[in-house]
C-alpha positions as CSV (number, residue, x, y, z in Angstrom):
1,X,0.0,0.0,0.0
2,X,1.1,3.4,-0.6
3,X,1.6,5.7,2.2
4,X,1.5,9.1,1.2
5,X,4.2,11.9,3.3
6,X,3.1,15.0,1.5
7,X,-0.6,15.7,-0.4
8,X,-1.6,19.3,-2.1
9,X,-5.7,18.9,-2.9
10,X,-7.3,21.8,-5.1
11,X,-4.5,24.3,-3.9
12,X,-5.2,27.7,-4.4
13,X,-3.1,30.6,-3.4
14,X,-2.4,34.7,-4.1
15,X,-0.9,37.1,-2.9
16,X,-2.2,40.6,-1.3
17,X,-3.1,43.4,-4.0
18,X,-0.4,46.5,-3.3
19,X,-1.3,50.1,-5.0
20,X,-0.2,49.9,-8.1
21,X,0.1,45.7,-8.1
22,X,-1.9,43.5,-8.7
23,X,-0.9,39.9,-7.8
24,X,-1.6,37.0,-10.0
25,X,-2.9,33.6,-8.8
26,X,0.3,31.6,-8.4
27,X,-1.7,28.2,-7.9
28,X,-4.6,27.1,-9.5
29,X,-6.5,24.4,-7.7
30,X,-3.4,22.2,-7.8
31,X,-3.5,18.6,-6.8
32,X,-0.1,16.5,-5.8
33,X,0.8,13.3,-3.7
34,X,4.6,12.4,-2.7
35,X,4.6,8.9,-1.3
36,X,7.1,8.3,1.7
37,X,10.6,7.7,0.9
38,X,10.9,9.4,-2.4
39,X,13.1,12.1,-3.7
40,X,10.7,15.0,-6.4
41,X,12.3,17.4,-8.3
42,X,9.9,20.4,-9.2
43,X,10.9,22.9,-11.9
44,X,10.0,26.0,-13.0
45,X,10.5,29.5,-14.2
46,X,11.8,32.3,-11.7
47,X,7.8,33.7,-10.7
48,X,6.3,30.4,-10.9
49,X,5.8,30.2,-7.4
50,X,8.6,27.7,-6.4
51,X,9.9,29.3,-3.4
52,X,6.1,30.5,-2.4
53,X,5.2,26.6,-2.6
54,X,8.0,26.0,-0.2
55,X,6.9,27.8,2.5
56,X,3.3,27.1,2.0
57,X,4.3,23.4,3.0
58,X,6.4,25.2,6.2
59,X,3.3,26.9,7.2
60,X,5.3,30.1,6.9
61,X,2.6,31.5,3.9
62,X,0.1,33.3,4.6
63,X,1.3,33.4,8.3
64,X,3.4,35.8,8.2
65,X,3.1,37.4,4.3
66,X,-0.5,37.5,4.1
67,X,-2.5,36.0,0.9
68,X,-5.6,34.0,-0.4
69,X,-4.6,30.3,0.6
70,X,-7.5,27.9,-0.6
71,X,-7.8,24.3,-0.3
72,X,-6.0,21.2,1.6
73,X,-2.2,20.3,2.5
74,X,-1.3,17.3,4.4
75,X,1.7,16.1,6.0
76,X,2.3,12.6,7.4
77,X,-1.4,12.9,7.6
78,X,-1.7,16.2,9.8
79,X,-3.3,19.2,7.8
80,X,-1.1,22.2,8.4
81,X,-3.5,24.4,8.6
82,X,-3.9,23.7,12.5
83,X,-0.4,23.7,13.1
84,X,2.0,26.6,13.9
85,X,5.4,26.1,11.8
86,X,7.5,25.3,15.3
87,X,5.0,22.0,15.9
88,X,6.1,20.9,12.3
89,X,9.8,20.6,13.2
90,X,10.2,17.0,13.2
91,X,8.0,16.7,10.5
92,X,9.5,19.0,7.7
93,X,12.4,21.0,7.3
94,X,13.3,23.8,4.8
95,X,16.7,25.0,3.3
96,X,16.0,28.3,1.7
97,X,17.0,29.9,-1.7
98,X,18.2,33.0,0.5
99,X,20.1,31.5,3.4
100,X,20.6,35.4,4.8
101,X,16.7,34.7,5.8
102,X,17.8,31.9,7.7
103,X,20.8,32.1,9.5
104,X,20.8,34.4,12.8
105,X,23.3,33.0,15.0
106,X,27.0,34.5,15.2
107,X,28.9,31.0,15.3
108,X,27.9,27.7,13.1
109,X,27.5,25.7,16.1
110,X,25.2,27.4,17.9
111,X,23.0,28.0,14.7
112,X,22.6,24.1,14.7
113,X,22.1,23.8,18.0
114,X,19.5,26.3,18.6
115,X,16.8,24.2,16.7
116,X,18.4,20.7,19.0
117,X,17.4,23.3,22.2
118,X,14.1,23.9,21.0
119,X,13.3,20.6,20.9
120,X,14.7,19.5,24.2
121,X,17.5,17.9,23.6
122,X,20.5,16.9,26.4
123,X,23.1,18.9,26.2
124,X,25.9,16.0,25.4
125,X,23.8,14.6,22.5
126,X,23.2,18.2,21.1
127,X,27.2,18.3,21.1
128,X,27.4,15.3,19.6
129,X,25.0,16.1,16.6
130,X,26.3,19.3,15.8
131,X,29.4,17.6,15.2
132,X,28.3,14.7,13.0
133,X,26.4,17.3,11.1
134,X,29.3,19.4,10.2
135,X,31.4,16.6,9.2
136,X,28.3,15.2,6.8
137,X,28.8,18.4,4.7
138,X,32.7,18.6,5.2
139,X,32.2,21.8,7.7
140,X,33.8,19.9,10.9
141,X,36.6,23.1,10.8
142,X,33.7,25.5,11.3
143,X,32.0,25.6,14.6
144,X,33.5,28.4,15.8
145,X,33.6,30.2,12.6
146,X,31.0,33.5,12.4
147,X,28.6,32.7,9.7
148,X,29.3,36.1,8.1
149,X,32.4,34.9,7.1
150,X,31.0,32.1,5.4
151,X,30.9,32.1,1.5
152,X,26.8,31.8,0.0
153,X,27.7,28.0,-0.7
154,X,28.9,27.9,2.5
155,X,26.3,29.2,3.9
156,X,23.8,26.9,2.5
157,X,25.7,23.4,3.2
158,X,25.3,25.2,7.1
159,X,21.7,25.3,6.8
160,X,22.0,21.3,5.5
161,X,24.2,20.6,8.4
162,X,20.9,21.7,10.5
163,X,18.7,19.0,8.5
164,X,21.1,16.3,9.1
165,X,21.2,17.4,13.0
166,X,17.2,17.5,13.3
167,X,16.8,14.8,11.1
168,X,12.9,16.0,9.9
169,X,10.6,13.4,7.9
170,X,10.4,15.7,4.7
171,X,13.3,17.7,3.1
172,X,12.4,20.2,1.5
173,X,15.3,22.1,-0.6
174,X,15.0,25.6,-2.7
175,X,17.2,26.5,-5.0
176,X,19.9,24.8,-3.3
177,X,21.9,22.4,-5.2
178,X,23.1,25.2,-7.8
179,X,25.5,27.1,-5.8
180,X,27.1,23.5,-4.4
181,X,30.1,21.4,-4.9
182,X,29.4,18.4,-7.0
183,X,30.6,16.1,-4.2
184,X,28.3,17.8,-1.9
185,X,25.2,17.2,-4.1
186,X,25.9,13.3,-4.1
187,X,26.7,13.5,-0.4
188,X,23.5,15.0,0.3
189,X,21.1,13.2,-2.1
190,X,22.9,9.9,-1.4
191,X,22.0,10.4,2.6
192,X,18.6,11.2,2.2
193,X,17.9,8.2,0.1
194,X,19.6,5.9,2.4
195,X,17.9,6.9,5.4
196,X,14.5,6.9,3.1
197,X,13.4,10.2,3.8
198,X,11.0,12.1,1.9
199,X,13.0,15.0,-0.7
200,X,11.1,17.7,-2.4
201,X,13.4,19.7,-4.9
202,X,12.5,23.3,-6.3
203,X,15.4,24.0,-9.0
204,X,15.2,26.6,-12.1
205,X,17.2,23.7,-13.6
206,X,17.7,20.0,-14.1
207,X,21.2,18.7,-13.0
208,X,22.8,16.0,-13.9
209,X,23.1,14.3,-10.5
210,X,18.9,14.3,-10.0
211,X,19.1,11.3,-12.9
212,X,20.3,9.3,-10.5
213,X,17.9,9.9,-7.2
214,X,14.9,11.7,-8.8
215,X,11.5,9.2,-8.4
216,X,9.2,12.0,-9.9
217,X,9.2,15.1,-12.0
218,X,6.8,18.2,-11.2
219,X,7.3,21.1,-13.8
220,X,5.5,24.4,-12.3
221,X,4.0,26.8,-15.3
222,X,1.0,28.8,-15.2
223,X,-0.2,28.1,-12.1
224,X,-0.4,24.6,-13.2
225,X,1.8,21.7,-12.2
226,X,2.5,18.6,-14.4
227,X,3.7,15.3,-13.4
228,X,6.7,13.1,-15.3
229,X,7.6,9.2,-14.2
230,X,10.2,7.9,-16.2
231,X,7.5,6.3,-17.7
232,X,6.5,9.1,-19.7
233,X,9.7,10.0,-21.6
234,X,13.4,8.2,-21.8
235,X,14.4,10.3,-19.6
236,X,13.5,13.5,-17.0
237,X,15.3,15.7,-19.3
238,X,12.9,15.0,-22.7
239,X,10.4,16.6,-20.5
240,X,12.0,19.5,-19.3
241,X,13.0,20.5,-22.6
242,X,9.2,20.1,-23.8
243,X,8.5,22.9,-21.5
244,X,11.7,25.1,-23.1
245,X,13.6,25.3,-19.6
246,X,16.7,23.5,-21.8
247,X,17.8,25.1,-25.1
248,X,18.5,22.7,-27.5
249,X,21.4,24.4,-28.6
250,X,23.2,26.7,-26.7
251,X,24.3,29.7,-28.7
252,X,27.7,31.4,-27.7
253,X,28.2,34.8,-28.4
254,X,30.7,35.6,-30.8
255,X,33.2,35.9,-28.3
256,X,37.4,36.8,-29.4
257,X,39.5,34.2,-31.3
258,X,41.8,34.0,-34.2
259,X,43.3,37.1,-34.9
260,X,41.5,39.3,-32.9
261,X,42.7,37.7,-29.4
262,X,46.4,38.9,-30.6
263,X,45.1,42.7,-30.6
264,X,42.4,42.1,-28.3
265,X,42.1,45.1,-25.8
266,X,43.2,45.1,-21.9
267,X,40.6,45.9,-19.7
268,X,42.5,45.4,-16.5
269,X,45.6,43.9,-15.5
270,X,46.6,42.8,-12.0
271,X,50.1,41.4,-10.5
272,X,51.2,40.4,-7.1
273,X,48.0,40.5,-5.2
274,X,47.5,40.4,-1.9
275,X,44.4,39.9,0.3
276,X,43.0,38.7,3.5
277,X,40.5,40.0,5.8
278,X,40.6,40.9,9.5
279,X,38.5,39.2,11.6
280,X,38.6,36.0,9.0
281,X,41.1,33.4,10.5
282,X,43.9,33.2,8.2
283,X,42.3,32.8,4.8
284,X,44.0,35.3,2.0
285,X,43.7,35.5,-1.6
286,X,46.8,35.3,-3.4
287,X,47.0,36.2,-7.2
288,X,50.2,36.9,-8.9
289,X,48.7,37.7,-12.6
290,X,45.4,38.0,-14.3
291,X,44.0,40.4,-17.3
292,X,40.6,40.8,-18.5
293,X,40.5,41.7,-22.3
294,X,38.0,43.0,-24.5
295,X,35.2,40.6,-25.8
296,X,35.7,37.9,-23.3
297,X,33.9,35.5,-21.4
298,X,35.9,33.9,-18.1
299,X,34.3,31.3,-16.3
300,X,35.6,31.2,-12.4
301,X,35.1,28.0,-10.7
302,X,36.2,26.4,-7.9
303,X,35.2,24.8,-4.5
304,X,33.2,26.6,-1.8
305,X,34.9,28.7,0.0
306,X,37.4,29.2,-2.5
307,X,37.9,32.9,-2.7
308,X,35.7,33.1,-6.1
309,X,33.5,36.0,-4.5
310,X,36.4,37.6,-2.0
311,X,38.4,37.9,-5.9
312,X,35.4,39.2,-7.5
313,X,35.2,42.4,-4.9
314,X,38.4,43.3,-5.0
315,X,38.1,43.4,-9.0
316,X,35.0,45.3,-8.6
317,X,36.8,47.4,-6.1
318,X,33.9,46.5,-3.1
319,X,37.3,45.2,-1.6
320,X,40.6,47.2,-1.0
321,X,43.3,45.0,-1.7
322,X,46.5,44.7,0.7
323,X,49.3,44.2,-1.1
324,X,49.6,44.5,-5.2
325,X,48.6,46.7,-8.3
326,X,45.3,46.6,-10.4
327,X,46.1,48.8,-13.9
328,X,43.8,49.7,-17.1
329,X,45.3,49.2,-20.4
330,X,47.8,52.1,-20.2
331,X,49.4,50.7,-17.1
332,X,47.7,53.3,-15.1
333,X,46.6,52.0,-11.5
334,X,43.3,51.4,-10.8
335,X,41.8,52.7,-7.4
336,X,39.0,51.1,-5.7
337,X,36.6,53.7,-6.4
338,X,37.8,54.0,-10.0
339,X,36.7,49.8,-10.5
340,X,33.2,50.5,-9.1
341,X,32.8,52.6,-12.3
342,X,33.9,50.5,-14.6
343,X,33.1,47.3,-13.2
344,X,30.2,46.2,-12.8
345,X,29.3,43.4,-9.8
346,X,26.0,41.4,-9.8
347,X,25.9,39.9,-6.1
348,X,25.6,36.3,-5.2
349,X,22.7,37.6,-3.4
350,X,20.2,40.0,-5.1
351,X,18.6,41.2,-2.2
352,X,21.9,42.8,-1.3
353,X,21.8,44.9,-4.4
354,X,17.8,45.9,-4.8
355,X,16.7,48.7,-2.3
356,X,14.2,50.8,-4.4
357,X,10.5,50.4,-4.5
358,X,9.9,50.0,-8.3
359,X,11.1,47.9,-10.9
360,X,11.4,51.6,-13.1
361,X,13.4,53.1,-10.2
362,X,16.2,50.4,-9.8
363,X,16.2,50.7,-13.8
364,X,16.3,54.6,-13.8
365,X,18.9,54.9,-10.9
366,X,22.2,54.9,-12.1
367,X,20.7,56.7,-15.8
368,X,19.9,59.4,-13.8
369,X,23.9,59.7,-12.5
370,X,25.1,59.8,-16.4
371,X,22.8,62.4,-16.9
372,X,20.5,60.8,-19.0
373,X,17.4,63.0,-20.4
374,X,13.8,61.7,-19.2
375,X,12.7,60.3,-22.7
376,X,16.5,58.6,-22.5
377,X,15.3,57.1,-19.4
378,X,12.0,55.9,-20.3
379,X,13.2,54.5,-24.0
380,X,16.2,52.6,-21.9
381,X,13.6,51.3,-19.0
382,X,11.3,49.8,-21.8
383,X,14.1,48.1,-24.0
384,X,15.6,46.3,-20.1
385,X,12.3,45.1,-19.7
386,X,11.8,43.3,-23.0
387,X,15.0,42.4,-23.9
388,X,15.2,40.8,-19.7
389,X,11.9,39.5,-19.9
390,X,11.0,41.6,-16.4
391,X,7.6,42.6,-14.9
392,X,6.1,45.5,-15.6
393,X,7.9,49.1,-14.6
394,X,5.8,49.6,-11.8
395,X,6.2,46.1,-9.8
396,X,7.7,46.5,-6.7
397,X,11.4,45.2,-7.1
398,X,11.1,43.5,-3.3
399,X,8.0,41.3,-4.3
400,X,9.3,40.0,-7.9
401,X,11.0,36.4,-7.0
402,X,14.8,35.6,-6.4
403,X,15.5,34.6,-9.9
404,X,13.6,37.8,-11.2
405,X,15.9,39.7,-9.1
406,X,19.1,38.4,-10.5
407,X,17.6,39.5,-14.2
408,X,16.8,42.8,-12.9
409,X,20.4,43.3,-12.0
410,X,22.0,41.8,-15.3
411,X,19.5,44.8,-17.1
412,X,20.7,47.5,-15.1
413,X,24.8,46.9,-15.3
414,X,23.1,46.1,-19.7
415,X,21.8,50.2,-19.1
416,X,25.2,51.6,-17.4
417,X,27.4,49.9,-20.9
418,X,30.2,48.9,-18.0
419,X,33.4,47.7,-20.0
420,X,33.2,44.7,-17.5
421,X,30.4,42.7,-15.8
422,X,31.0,40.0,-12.8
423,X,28.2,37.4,-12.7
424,X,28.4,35.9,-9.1
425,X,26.7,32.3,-9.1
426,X,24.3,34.5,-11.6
427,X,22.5,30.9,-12.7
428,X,21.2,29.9,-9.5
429,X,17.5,30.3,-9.4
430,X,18.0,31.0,-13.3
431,X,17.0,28.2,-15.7
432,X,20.0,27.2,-18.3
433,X,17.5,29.0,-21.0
434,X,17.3,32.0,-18.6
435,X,21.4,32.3,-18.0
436,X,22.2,31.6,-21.7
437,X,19.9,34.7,-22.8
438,X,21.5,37.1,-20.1
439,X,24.7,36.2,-21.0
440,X,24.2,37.0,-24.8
441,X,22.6,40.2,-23.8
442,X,25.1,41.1,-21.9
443,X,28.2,39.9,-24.2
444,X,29.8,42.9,-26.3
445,X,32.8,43.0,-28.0
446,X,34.3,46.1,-25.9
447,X,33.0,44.1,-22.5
448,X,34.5,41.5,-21.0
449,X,32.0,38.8,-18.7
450,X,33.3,36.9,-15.8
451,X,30.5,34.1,-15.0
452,X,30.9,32.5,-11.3
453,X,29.2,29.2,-11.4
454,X,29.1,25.2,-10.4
455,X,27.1,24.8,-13.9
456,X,30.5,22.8,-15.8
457,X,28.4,21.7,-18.7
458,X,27.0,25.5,-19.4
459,X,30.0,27.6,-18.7
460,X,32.2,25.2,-21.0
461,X,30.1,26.2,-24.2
462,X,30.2,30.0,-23.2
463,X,33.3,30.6,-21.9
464,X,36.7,31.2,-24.0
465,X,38.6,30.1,-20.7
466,X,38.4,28.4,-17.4
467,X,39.7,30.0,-14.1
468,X,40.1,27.2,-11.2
469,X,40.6,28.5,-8.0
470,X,41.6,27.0,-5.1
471,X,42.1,28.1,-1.3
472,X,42.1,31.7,-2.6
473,X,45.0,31.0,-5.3
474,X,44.6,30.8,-9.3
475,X,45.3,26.3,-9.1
476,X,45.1,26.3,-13.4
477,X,44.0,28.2,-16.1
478,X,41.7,25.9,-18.7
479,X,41.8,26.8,-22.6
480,X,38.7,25.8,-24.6
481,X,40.4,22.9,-26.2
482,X,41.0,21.6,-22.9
483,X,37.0,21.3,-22.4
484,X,36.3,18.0,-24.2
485,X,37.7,16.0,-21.4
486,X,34.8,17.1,-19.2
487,X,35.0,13.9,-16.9
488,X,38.8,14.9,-16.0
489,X,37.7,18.7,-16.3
490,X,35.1,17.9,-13.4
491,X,37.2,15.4,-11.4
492,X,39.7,18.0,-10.6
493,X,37.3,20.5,-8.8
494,X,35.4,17.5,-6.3
């Protein structure tokens, strides 16, 4: 018989109107049953309602947002709608897109620790599972560590660390896996399987490790959801493509080779870099050459925690760096107030980049500091929001979802023409389809891209070069004809 962990019937659910906004029905009598044991991946679109679904099933929405929530969800038989989110602890636990909205403790320890307390725990045991926690995601160096310190990848295998410790019937994970080391992904899923717990997935994309643990396919679109077996098609992937979240062929932009790398423009230059932080144990980044040249696209992978972002900020010039000289074409030195014009920095996290109320007024910003005229303005705002597939000028920027936000950022560095553009982990919550088509948009021939990621297959038919860094130092340099061998390629970054 089939015992059912997890049941949606006739779900309905919107958000509050604003002034101005008007909130569309994000679920649509929506039905859905998850037997016990099984691992789901459900995909969709940034806006579909992934993230909203997520925290339906917590009993965080409408709670604590507000909303029209119709219809019945169940789980391990209890309807949630009499529960408060603390009585569901042991029953389901959430990792979320944004882990800044869930971490709030000053040391990793005590932020796994804090649920153990709640629940009662001895004090020996809770000392005990904070430990084997850690060391499940490879984090067993950390438990003193300030989570501030922690790099977004980082922070998310923390939040897993708190799963394994609690132990809940029902994972559910949000835009997780993305931003993760490959070994970490298997780790994870390979757990979760074995102890037969019940997994719920909400991705933008289809990775390659879900082929080997995924029981079920949702794909989120239009308020609908549809269900997959491996039944239906060969494979998960045939399915996901039917919907257009794959491209079948990725384009690359017409990025430098031939005869044009050999007078292909400098952008920026750096030698003998130096950089460490000061309340950040001893970790430094350590660079002794790297250039940036017109028309390029550099992929920058590595582990995390392997300096990727720190590098990123001082090129942006967010970070002043210690020791070492950053220079422009001419040779001239580069301040860090001179990068932040020139360079332009999409953050791992949005939400640390989008303060103003409107779509239009995050748009409109930084046009207004060049001077632009208001019909400028108003031509530029239109073009971003077709060419980025965004919402409407007057949405508020704070309600559109975290994939949304990461558009809305790629279209406003696509306004301010800055001769180069750092992606940080720009994919995750972005479906492949998504990321290709900001990437083109960005790509110029007088603009070089840098594109932080864990997507190997993606990046190796954008990029014109590979970047592999490792405990804050530049480990090799990869050439595109050293991107067929993607089995070594990915072997020497686990």
């Amino acid at each position: 018989m089939r015992e059912i962990a997890l049941s949606l019937h006739n779900l309905y659910f919107k958000y509050p109107d604003y002034p101005d906004f008007s909130s569309h029905i994000l679920f649509d009598s929506i039905n859905l049953e998850i037997e016990k044991g099984s691992l789901s991946i459900l995909i969709g679109r940034p806006d579909s309602g992934k993230t909203t679904l997520s925290r339906i099933l917590g009993g965080l929405i409408p709670r604590f947002t507000g909303g029209e929530l119709k219809g019945e969800i169940f789980l391990n038989g209890k309807n949630i709608t009499n529960y408060k989110p603390y009585d569901l602890i042991k029953d389901i636990g959430l990792v979320f897109q944004n882990p800044e909205e869930e971490i709030f403790t000053t040391r990793c320890d005590t932020e796994i620790a804090f649920a153990l307390e709640s629940l009662g725990m001895a004090k020996d045991r809770i000392a005990e599972k904070v430990d084997n926690s850690l060391g499940a995601v490879g984090m067993q160096n950390y438990k003193e560590k300030n989570p501030v310190y922690l790099s977004g990848g980082e922070k998310k295998k923390l939040l897993m660390a708190s799963l394994f410790a609690v132990d809940p019937d029902i994972w559910v994970f949000d835009e997780v896996f993305e931003e993760l080391d490959p070994w970490i992904r298997k780790i994870v899923l390979s757990y979760v399987v074995k102890k037969k717990k019940t997994v719920v997935i909400l991705t933008s994309k289809w990775l390659d490790v879900y082929e080997e643990f995924a029981d079920r396919l949702f794909i989120l679109e239009s308020a609908k959801l549809h269900s997959f077996t491996g039944d239906s098609y060969n494979d998960f992937s045939k399915a996901i493509r039917l919907y257009g979240l794959v491209p079948e062929k990725i384009k690359k932009p017409a990025s430098i080779s031939g005869e044009r790398n050999k007078n292909a423009g400098i952008l920026l230059k750096l030698r003998g870099l130096r950089f460490s932080y000061d309340n950040k144990d001893d970790f430094t980044v350590e660079i002794d050459s790297f250039k940036l040249v017109k028309g390029e696209i550099t992929g920058l992978i590595g582990r995390n925690g392997s300096g990727k972002s720190t590098f990123a900020k001082i090129l942006c010039g967010l970070l002043d760096h210690n020791n070492g000289i950053i220079t422009d074409k001419t040779g001239s030195s580069l301040s860090p107030e001179t990068l932040n014009r020139s360079v332009g920095y999409l953050f791992q996290n949005p939400d640390f980049q989008i303060f103003l109320p409107t779509v239009e007024e995050e748009l409109k910003i930084g046009l207004k500091y060049l001077g632009k005229s208001v019909q400028e303005m108003d031509d530029a705002v239109s073009k971003a929001i077709r060419l980025f597939d965004l919402p409407k000028a007057s949405s508020p920027a704070s309600l559109i979802s975290y994939g949304t936000k990461r558009k809305l950022q790629a279209a406003i560095y696509y306004l301010l023409h800055r001769s180069v553009i750092i992606l940080d982990e720009a994919d995750s919550g972005l479906s492949i389809s998504d990321l290709v088509s900001l990437v083109n948009n960005l790509y110029s021939e007088d603009t070089a891209l840098v594109v932080i990621t864990h997507d190997l297959d993606t990046i190796t038919r954008l990029a014109d070069r590979l970047i592999f860094m490792e405990k804050g130092k530049i480990k090799k340099i990869y050439y595109q004809d050293e991107f067929t061998n993607l089995n070594e390629f990915r072997s020497s970054i686990r």
